[in-house]
N, C-alpha and C positions, 0 to 999 in steps of 0.2 A: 861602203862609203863612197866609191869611186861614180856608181850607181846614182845612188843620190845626187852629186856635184850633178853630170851630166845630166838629170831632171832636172833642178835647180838650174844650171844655164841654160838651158831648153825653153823654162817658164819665164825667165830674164829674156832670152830673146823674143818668144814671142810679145812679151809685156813691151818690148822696146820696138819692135816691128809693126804695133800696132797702136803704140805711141807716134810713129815717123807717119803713118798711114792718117792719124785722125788729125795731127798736124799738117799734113800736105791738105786733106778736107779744107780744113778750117783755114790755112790759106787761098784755098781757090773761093771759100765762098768770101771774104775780106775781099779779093783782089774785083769779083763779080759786084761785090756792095760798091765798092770804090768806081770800078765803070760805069754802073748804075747812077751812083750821084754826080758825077761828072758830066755822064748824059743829061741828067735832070738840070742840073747849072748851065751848061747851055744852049738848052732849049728855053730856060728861062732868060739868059743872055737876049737869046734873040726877040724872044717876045716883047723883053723890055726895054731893047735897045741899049743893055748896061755891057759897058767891059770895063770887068775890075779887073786893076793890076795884080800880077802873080808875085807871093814874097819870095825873096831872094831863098835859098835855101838859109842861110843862118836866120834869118829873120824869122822863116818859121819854126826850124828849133828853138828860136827864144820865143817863139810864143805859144809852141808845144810845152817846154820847159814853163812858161809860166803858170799856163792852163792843169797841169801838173800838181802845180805850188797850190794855187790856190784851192784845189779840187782834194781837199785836206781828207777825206774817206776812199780818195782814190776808186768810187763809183761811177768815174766816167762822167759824171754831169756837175756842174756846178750850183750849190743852192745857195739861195739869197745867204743863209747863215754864212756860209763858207766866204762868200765874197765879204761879208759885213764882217766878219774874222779878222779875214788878208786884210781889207783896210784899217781896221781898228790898230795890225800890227804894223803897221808903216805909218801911223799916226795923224789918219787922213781924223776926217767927218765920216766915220764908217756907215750909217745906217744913208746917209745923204747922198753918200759915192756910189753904196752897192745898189739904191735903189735906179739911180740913173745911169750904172752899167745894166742892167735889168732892162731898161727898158731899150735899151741900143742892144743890146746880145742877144734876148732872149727871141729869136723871131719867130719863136710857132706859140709863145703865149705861155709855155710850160709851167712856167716858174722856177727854172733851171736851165742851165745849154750845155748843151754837148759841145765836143772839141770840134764839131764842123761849124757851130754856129759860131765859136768863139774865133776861128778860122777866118771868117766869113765878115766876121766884125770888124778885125783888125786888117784885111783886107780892104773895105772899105775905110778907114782911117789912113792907111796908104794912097788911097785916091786921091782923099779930102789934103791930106795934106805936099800931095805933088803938083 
């Protein structure tokens, strides 16, 4: 039996050694996406001449946390449903609101945004209103 245990933590460490190993992966290629679109943002900056304002750090946990909230299958992307949802539940004009966040969020056409365009949105609303 003493046999066994020491194969059993054997297969637990390797299972966990190569768990830390495909998580360090998966963080370098995140941290490479991240430099990647930050390069791309400003090189776009400069071609267009735009600097948007940076949100404060709380600013953008509230608006991580929202993009969160509304993003109700937790797929990473927001669909029109989901937005016509969240408003229906705050008691807007739901199909009215999500159709005219849609067309301010959605910048590449999708029919959905991801948390950089949602980012990117509210960022600009930052601008608009400083």
């Amino acid at each position: 039996q003493g046999a066994g245990r020491k194969k059993s933590a054997r297969a637990v460490e390797q299972v966990r050694k190569k768990s830390v190993i495909e998580l360090e992966k998966f963080t370098a290629a995140l941290e490479q996406q991240r430099n990647e679109n930050e390069s791309c943002m400003g090189q776009m900056k400069k071609c267009f001449g735009m600097q948007l304002p940076v949100l404060s750090d709380e600013l953008l946990r509230d608006v991580v946390d929202m993009f969160e909230t509304v993003d109700a299958d937790k797929s990473g992307e927001i669909s029109i449903l989901e937005a016509t949802a969240f408003f229906q539940k705050q008691g807007k004009v739901a199909k009215q609101h999500a159709k005219a966040m849609f067309r301010q969020v959605d910048s590449d056409g999708s029919g959905s945004c991801d948390l950089g365009e949602w980012i990117l949105f509210w960022r600009k609303q930052s601008q608009q209103s400083s």
